[in-house]
VMD Tcl script that draws the C-alpha trace (Angstrom):
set ca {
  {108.88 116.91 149.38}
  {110.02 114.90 152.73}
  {109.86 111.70 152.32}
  {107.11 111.39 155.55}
  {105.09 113.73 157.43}
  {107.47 116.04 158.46}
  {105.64 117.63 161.02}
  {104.96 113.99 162.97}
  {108.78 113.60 162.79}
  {109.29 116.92 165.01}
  {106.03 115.50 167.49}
  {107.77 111.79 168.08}
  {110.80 113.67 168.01}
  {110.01 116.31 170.86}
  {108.76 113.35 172.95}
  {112.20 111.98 172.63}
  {113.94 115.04 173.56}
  {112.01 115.56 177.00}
  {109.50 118.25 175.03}
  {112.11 120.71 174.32}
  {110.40 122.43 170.76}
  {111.94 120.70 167.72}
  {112.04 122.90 164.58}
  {111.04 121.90 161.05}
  {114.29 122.87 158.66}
  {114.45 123.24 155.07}
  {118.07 121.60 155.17}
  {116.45 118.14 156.00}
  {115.42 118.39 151.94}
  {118.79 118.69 150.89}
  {119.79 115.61 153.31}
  {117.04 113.24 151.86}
  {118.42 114.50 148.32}
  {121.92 113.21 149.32}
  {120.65 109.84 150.85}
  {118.84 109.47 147.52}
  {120.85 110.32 145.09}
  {124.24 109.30 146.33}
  {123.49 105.48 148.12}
  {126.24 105.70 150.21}
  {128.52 106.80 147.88}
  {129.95 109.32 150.50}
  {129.40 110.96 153.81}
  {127.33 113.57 154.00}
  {129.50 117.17 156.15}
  {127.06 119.44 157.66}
  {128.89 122.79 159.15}
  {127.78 125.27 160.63}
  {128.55 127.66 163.83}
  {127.61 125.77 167.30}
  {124.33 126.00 168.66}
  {122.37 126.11 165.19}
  {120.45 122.53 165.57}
  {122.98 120.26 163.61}
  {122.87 117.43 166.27}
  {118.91 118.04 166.31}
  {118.22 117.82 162.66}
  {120.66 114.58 161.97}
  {119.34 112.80 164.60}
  {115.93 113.41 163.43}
  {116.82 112.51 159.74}
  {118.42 108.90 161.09}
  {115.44 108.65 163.02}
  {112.97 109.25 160.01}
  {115.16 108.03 157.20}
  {116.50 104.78 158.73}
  {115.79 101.52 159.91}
  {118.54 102.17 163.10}
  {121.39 104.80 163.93}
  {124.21 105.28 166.08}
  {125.22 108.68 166.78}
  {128.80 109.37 168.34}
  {129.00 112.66 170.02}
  {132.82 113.09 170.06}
  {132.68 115.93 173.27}
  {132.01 112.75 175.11}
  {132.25 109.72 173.67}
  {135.39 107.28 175.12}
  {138.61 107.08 174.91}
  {138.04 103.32 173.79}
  {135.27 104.63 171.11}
  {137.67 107.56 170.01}
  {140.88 104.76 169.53}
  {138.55 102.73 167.11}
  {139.90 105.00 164.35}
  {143.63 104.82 165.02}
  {143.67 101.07 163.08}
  {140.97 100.14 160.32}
  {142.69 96.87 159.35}
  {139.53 95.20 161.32}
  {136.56 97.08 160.41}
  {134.10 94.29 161.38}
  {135.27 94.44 165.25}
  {134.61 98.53 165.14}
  {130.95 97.53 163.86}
  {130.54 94.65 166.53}
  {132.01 97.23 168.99}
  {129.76 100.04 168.62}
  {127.02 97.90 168.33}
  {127.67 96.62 171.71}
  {129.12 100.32 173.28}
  {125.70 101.99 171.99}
  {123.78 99.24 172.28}
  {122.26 99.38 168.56}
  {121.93 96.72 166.12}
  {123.23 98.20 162.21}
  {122.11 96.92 159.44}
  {123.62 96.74 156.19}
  {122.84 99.92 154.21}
  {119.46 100.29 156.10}
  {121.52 102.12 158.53}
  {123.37 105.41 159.65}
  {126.58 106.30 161.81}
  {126.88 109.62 162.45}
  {129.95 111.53 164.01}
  {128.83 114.42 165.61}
  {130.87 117.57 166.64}
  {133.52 115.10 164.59}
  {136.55 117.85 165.13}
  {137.08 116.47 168.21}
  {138.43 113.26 166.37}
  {140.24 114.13 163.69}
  {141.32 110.40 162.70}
  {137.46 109.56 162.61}
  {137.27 111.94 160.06}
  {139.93 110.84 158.19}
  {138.26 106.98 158.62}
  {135.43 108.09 156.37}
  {137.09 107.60 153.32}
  {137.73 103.89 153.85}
  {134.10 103.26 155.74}
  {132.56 104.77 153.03}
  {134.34 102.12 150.61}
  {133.60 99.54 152.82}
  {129.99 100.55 152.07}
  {127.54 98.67 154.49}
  {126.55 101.35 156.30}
  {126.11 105.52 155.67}
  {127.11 108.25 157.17}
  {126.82 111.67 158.13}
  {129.19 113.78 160.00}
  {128.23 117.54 162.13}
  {131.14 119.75 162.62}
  {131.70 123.51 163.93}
  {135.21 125.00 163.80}
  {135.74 122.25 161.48}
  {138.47 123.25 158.69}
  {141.01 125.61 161.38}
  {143.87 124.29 160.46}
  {144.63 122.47 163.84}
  {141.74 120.34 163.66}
  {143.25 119.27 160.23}
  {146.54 118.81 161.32}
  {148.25 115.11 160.28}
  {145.25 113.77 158.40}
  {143.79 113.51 155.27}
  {140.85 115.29 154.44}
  {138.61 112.25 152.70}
  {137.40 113.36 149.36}
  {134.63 111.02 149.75}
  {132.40 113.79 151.94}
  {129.35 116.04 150.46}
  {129.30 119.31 152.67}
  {126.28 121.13 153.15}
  {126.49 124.82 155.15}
  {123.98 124.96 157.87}
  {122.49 128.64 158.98}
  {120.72 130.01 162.21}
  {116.38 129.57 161.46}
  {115.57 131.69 158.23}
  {112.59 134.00 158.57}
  {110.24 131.22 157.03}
  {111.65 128.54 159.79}
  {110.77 131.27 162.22}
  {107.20 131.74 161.07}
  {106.84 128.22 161.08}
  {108.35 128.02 164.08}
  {105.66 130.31 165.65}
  {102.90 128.11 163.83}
  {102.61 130.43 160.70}
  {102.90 128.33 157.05}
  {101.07 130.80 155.32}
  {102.83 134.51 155.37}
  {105.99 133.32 153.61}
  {104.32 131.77 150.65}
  {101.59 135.06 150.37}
  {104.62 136.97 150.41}
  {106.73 135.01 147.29}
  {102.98 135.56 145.57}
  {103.02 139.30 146.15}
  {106.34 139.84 145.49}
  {106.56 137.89 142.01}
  {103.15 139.33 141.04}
  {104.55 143.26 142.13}
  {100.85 143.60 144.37}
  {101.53 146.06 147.32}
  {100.33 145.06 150.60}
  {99.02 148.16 152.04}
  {99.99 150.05 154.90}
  {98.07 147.91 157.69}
  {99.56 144.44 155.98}
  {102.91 146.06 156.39}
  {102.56 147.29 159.28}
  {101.68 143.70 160.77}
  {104.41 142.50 158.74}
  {107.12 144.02 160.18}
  {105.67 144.06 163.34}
  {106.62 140.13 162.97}
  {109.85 140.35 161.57}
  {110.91 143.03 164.47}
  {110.37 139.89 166.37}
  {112.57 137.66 164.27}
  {115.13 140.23 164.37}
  {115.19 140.47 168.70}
  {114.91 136.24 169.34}
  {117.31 135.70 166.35}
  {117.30 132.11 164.51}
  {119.23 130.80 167.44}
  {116.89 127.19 168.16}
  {117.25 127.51 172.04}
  {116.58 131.34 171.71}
  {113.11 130.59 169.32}
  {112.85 128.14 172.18}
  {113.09 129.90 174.76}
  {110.90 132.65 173.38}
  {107.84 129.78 172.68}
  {108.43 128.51 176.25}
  {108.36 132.17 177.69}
  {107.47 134.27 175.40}
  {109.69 136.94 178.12}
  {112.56 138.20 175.84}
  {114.88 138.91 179.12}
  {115.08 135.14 179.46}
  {115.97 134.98 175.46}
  {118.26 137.56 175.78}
  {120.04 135.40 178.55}
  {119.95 132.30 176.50}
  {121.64 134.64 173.24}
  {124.30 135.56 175.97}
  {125.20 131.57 176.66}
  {125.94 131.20 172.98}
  {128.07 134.45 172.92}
  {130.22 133.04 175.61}
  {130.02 129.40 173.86}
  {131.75 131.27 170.63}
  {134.21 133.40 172.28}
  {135.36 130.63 174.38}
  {135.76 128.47 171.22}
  {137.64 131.04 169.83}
  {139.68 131.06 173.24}
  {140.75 127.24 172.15}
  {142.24 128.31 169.01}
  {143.85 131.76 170.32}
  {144.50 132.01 174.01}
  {145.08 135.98 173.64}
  {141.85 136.69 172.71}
  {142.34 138.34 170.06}
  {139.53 136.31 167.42}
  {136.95 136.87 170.19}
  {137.12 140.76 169.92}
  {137.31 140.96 166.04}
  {133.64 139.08 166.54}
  {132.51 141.42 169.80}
  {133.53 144.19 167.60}
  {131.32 143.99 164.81}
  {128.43 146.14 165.72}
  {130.16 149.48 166.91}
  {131.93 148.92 163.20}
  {128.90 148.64 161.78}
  {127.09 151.31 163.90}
  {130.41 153.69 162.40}
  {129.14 153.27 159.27}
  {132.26 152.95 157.34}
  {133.32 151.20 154.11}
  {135.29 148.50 155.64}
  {136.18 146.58 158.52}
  {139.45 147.60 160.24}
  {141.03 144.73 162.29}
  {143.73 146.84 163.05}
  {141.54 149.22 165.33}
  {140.50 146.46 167.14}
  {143.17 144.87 167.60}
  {146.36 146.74 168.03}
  {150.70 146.31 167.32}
  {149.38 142.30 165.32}
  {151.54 141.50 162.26}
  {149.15 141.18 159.12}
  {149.95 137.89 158.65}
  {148.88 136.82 162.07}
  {145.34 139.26 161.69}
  {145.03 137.07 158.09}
  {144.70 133.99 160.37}
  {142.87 135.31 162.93}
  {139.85 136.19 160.24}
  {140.43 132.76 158.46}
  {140.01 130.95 162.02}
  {136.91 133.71 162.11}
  {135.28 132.78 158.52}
  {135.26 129.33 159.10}
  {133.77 129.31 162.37}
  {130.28 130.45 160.37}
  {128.92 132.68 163.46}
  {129.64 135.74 160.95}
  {128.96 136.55 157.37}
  {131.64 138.19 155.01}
  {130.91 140.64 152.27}
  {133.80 141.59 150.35}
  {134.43 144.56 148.09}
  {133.90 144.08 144.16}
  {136.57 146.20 142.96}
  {134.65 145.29 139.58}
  {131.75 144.58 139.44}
  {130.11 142.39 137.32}
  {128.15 139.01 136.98}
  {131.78 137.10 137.95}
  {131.78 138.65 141.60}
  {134.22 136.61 142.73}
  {136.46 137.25 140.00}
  {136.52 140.94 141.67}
  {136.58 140.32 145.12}
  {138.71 142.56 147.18}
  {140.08 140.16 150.36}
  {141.80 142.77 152.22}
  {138.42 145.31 152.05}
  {135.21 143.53 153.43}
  {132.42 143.70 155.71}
  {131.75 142.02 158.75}
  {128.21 140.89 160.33}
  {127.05 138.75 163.11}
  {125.80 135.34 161.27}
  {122.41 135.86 163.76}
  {120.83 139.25 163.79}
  {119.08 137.58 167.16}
  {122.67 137.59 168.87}
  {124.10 140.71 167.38}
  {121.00 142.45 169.07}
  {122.26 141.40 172.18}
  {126.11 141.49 171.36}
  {125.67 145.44 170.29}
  {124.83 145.71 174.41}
  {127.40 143.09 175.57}
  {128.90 144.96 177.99}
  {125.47 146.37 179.39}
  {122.64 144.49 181.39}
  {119.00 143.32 179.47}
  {117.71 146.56 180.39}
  {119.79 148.85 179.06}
  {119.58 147.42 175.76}
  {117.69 149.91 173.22}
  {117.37 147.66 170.90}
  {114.71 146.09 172.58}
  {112.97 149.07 173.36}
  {113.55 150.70 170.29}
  {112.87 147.38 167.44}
  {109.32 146.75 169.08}
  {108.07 149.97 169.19}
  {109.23 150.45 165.95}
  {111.46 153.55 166.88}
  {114.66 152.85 165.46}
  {117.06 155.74 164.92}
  {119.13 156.05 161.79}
  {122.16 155.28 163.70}
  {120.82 151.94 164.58}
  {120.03 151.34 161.12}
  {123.07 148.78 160.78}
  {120.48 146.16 162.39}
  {118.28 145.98 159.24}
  {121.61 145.73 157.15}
  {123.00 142.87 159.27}
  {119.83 141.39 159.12}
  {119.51 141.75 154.94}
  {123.06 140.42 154.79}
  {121.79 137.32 156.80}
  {118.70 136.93 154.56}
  {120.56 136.83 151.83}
  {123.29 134.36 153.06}
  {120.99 132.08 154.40}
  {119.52 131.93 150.40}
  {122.25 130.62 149.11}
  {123.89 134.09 148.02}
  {127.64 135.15 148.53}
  {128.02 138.88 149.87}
  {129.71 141.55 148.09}
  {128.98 145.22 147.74}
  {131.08 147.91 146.01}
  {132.00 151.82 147.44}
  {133.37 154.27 145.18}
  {134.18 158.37 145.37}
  {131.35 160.87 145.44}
  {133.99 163.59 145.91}
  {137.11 164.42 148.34}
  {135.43 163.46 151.72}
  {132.52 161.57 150.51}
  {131.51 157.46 149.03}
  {128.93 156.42 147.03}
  {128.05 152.74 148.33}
  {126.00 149.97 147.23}
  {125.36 148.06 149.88}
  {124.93 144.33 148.20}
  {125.61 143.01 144.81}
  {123.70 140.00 143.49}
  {124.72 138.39 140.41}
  {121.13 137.23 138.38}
  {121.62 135.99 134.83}
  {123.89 138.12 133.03}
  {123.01 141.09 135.28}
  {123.99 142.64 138.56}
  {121.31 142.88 140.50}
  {122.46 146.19 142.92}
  {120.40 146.76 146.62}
  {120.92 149.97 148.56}
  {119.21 149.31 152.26}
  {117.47 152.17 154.22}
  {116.26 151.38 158.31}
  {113.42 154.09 157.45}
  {111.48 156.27 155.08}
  {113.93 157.74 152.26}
  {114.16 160.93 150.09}
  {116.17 159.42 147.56}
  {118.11 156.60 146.56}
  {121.72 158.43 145.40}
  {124.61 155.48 145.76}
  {122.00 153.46 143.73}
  {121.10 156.03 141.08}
  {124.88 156.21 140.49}
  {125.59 153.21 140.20}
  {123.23 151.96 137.58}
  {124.76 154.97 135.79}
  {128.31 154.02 136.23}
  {127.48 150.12 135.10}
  {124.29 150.47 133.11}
  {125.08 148.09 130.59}
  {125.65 145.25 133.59}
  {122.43 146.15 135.73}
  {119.38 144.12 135.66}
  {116.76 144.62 138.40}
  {117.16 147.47 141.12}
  {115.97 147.21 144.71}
  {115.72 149.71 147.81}
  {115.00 147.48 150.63}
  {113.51 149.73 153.59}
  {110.62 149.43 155.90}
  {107.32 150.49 154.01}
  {105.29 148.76 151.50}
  {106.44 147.34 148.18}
  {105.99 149.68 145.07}
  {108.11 151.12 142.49}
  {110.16 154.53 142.25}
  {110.87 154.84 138.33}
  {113.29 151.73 137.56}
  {113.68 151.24 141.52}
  {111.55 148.82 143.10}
  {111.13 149.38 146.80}
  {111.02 145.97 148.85}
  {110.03 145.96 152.01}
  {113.01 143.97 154.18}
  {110.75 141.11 155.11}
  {110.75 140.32 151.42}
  {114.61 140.43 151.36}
  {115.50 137.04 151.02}
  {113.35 136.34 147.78}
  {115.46 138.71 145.80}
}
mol new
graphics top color blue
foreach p $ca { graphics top sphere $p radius 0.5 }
foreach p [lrange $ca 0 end-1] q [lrange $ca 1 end] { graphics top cylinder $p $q radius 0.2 }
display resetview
């Protein structure tokens, strides 16, 4: 449990922040478990792509959690504040100096620093081992881009840092988000008890998550949406981020190249093929150069990887293919919009198509990106596994989860289904490894034989 009333954090909060909407988040939990259980024992990393709330939710943690803060946004803090962590031999004047620059008074282990957006400084980062053993204070550090290898360059990553990875709004942040507490935990009840809904529930259901799926987790797209509630002006704020990222990944390669491996995702994934092929994208790049590229990509966390299992079993990783994967937008939200990047608002289909609940096969891939999101955002690594039906033809499995001693295999449909063949097959192929077996598609949760059908709102409870 917080440690307060949550929800009057967010209130005093918004009042700070001019009433933009301030969203509850489940990682404050893991924060206050840090702060508890480590006593300043080390800095606490939160990364995460840009634009996901990590400034927002550390500030209100300090706020909630501490007696006083001082919070040093490296895009524009001084070149005096920045030189503070060229020499530590006088620790004391740094204190007295912030202090006096941010006009805070810090008290000994009642109180937080926190460096935000802290790739701008490297050598701040590389302070926090010996600020952490000075020990008066804590602290807490936000970072996107944070581990390419330039920002890294010349210093010594402290081993005295706990990371935690940071993800767009869930679908239960969302709901709250929209002043619902109550769906998510019916839901778990249904779900763990195997009660279908019925078709109305459903259909209300995913009427709701359709919704999720066009504003995305984005915070200033859910905000935009509450402020609005006009999904033109959402889509323009999901455009903003998309030239945020590209331009980021303009800083780390001035051809251009990383920022069309990430516009390229969704005609891959509308292609429906087995793998992601940097080299149609990008054309005449040596492989070593493309292996940076999706490195610099990876770590930037606006997309999720799933790699190919090329056995698999409850060790995924152990099987993991790193030159065959799949690539999807970390925010289904902003690959709505990036799928029509090059079109205006109203051309989009997706729009059209998502709300009135007409979407074609081929735009299917949006319910897979969105699973694979789901499923990240729980804590689960992506894999899946593709194999020969005959010359022309795959059999694919489109996640793996390892449960137990068991592979847990899902096979996602966008619609209604006749039949459920990659997944049949597979729990053939590796009977002796499967545990439970899930079709995740769009109607009501029941069971076909040893396949139970899960509708996708329920996908990130598997």
């Amino acid at each position: 449990m917080y440690s307060k009333d949550y929800q009057y954090l967010c209130s005093d909060f918004q009042i700070k922040k001019n009433m933009e909407h301030v969203f509850k988040r489940k990682i404050y939990q893991q924060m206050l478990d840090w702060k508890t259980q480590n006593q300043g024992k080390s800095a606490l990393l939160i990364e995460g792509a840009r634009r996901i709330g990590k400034s927002t939710i550390v500030e209100q943690f300090a706020i909630q959690e501490y007696k006083s803060y001082i919070l040093i946004d490296f895009n524009k803090a001084s070149q005096k504040v920045r030189s503070l962590f060229d020499d530590l031999m006088d620790l004391d004047y740094i204190f007295l100096y912030l202090q006096s620059a941010y006009r805070t008074t810090l008290y000994p282990r009642e109180s937080v620093i926190i460096f935000d957006e802290v790739q701008q400084c490297p050598k701040a980062r590389q302070a926090i081992k010996y600020l952490v053993q000075d020990g008066r204070y804590d602290y807490m550090e936000t970072g996107s881009l944070i581990s390419i290898h330039q920002n890294i360059d010349g210093i010594t990553i402290p081993s005295e840092e706990d990371r935690i990875d940071m993800y767009p709004m869930d679908y239960e942040e969302f709901r709250w988000a929209m002043d619902d507490t109550a769906t998510i935990p019916l839901l778990k009840q249904m779900f763990e008890r195997q009660i279908s809904l019925g078709d109305d529930m459903n259909r209300q259901y995913m009427r709701d998550l359709r919704l999720y799926m066009l504003v995305g987790g984005m915070p200033q797209a859910v905000s935009e949406y509450l402020n609005t509630k006009n999904l033109r002006a959402v889509d323009s704020v999901k455009r903003k981020i998309i030239k945020l990222y590209i331009d980021d990944f303009r800083k780390i390669d001035k051809t251009g190249k990383i920022g069309k491996l990430f516009t390229a995702i969704p005609s891959m994934l509308a292609r429906g093929v087995s793998r992601f092929y940097p080299t149609s994208v990008i054309k005449g790049v040596k492989a070593d150069k493309i292996e940076d590229y999706l490195i610099a990509l990876e770590e930037s966390k606006t997309v999720n990887f799933a790699y190919h299992a090329t056995d698999p079993q409850v060790g995924l990783p152990l099987s993991e293919d790193k030159s065959r994967f799949k690539l999807f937008v970390g925010d289904t939200g902003l690959m709505v919009t990036l799928a029509f990047w090059d079109k205006s608002f109203t051309e989009n289909v997706l729009y059209d198509k998502l709300l009135a609940d007409r979407l074609p096969a081929n735009l299917g891939y949006v319910y897979e990106n969105l699973v694979a999101q789901m499923l990240r955002g729980a804590g689960n690594e992506l894999y899946y596994y593709t194999w020969p039906k005959d010359e022309k033809h795959n059999y694919e499995v489109d996640f793996l989860l390892s449960r137990g001693a068991k592979i847990c295999p899902l096979e996602i449909k966008s619609g209604n289904y006749n039949s459920h063949a990659s997944l049949d097959e597979f729990c053939k192929k590796f009977s002796s490894r499967v545990g439970n077996r899930y079709l995740v598609y769009t109607k009501d949760l029941r069971k076909d034989g040893a396949t139970m059908l899960v509708p996708v709102y329920m996908a990130g409870l598997l």
